[in-house]
N, C-alpha and C positions, 0 to 999 in steps of 0.2 A: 388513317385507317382504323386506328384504336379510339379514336373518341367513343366515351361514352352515352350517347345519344344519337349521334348520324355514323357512327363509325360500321365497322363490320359486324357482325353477331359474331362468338365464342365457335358456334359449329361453322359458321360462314368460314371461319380465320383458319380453322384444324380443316376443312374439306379442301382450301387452297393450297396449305402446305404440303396436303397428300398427293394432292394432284399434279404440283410441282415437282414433286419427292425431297420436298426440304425438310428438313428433323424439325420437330417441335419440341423442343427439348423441355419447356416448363408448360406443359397441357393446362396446369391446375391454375395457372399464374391472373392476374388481373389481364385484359386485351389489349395495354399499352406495354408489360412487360413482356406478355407474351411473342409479342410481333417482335418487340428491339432484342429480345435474345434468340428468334430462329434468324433475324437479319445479320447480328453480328457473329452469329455461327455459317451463317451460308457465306460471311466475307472475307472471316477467315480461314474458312474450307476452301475457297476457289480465288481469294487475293482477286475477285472485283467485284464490284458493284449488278454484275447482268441479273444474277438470282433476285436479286432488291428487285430491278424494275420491270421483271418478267414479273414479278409478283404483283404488282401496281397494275402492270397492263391487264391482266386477268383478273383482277379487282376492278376496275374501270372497263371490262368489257361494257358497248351500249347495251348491249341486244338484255342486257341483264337488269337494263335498269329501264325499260320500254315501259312497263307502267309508275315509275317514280322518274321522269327527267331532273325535276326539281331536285333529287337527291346527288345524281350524277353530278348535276350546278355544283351544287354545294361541297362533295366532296373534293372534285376537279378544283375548287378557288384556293381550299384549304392546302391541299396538294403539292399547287403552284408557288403559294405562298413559300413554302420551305426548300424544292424544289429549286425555285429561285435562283438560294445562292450558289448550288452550281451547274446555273446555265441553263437547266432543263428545266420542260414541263409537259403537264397532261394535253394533249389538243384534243378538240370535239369527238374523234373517234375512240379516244378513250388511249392512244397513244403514248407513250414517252419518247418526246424528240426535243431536240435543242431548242433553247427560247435565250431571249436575253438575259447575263450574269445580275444579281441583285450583289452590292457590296453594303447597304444598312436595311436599315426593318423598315423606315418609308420605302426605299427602291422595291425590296419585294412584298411590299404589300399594293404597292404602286403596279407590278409585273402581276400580278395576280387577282386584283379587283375586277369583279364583276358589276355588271348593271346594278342589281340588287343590292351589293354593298356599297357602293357610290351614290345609288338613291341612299341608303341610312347616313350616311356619311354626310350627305347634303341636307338629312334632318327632312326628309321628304314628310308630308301632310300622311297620316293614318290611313285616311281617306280613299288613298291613292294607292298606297299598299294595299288595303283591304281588297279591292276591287281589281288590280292584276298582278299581284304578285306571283301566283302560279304562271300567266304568261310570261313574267321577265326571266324566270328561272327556269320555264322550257325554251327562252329565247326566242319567241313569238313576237316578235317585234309588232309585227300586225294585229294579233288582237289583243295585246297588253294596251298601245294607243286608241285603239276601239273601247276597251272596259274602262281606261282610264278618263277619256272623254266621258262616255256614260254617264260616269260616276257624279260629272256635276251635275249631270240633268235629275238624275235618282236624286240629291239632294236636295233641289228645288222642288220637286213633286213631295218628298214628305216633308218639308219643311210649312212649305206653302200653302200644302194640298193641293194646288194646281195640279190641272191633267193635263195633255197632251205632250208633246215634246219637241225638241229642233226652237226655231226663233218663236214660235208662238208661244212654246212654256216660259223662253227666255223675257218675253214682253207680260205676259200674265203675272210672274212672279218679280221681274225687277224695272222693267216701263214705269218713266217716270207720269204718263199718261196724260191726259185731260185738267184731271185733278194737281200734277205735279207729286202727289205721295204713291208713290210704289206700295205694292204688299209688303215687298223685303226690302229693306231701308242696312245700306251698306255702311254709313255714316249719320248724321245728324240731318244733312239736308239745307244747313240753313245759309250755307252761302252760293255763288254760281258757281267757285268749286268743287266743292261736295257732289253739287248737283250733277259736273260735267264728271264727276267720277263715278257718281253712280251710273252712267249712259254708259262711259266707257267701260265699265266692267261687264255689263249686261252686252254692250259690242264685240268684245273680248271674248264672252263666251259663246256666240253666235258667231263667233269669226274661226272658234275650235271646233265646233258640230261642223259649221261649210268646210274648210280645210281638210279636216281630218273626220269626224267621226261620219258625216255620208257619205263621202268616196270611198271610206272604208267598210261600211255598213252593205256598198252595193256591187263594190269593184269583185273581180275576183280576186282570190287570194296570190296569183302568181301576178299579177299584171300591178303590184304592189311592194316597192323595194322601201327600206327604212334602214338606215344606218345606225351603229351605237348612238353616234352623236344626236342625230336628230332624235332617238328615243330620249333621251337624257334630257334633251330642253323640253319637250312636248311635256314631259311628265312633271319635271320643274314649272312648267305654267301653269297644269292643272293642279300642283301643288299650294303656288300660290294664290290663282282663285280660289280654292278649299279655306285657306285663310283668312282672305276678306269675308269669305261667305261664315267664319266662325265667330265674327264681330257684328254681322248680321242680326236684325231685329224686326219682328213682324210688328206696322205699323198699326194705326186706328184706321186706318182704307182697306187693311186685312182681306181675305176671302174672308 
């Protein structure tokens, strides 16, 4: 709640204590000292923890963070993270209720990772961040794998200059064609494995547009379920296609 950068603002932190009726006993103080001495003054005014997590909950109200969700994410991980070790945490509605004990700093970082910190954690491609990271941190499962697919097709068209999109960009910019040289040359080319690697990658990414990004492009949005887990590998492949396509080389058959 006190970080300085995603934390609460100075009048955010003094209009909650008021509204609470909890002392702010150091107004003047930096926002991490501030909070820990109206907290350990509200615990030893009243011998519990409630005033703490009344404060949390009214910090974490949604309705407050309807145009920053992203924020909400991020404060909620950090939260849980500490939260953790006893027992509790923040749930989507912005709540404090029981969750699982953490007893080391893996368990509750383990208890408190989000999508978004498990993608950095897995080292995910830029790429792939760049392109939905706001949907993984509103929790948009459905259109973070939508932008995320995208993203390879948007990199084929300015890489290659090819236009169009779906399997006909996928064949324009990586087909090993007629010729046998591709535009976009994923390796060397010069043996039949190479060769069946450059197919399979170009299959690979016209097996992600079929799968996922036109049934999501056309479905409606309710008639569309995606689990953590399924988001986490879908985003991990488009990862690692982002990769071969960074080893990538536009040949002399060129556009």
């Amino acid at each position: 709640m006190g970080d300085t950068d995603n934390g609460l603002t100075g009048r955010e932190i003094g209009d909650l204590l008021a509204r609470l009726r909890m002392q702010d006993p150091t107004p003047g103080a930096t926002k991490r000292i501030r909070l820990t001495e109206a907290f350990v003054l509200a615990q030893n005014r009243f011998g519990n923890p409630k005033r703490i997590i009344t404060f949390i909950v009214a910090a974490m109200e949604p309705v407050q963070y309807r145009g920053q969700p992203d924020l909400f994410t991020l404060r909620q991980d950090r939260l849980n993270e500490h939260l953790a070790f006893v027992g509790l945490r923040v749930n989507d509605k912005g709540i404090v209720v029981r969750g699982a004990k953490a007893q080391t700093l893996d368990e509750a970082s383990r208890v408190a990772t989000s999508i978004r910190d498990e993608l950095l954690r897995r080292k995910t491609h830029p790429e792939v961040l760049r392109y939905c990271s706001v949907e993984v941190l509103k929790k948009a499962h459905f259109h973070a794998c939508l932008e995320a697919v995208k993203s390879i097709f948007e990199r084929l068209r300015k890489t290659t200059g090819a236009q169009g999109d779906g399997a006909a960009l996928v064949d324009a910019a990586l087909a090993l064609g007629k010729t046998g040289v591709p535009v976009l040359a994923i390796n060397e080319l010069g043996t039949q494995t190479e060769r069946d690697e450059q197919t399979g990658v170009a299959n690979l990414i016209k097996g992600l547009g079929g799968l996922y990004r036109n049934p999501t492009a056309h479905d409606p949005r309710l008639n569309r379920s995606m689990n953590d887990d399924e988001l986490l590998e879908v985003l991990t492949l488009v990862s690692m296609v982002h990769r071969r396509l960074d080893c990538a080389r536009i040949t002399d058959g060129g556009l």
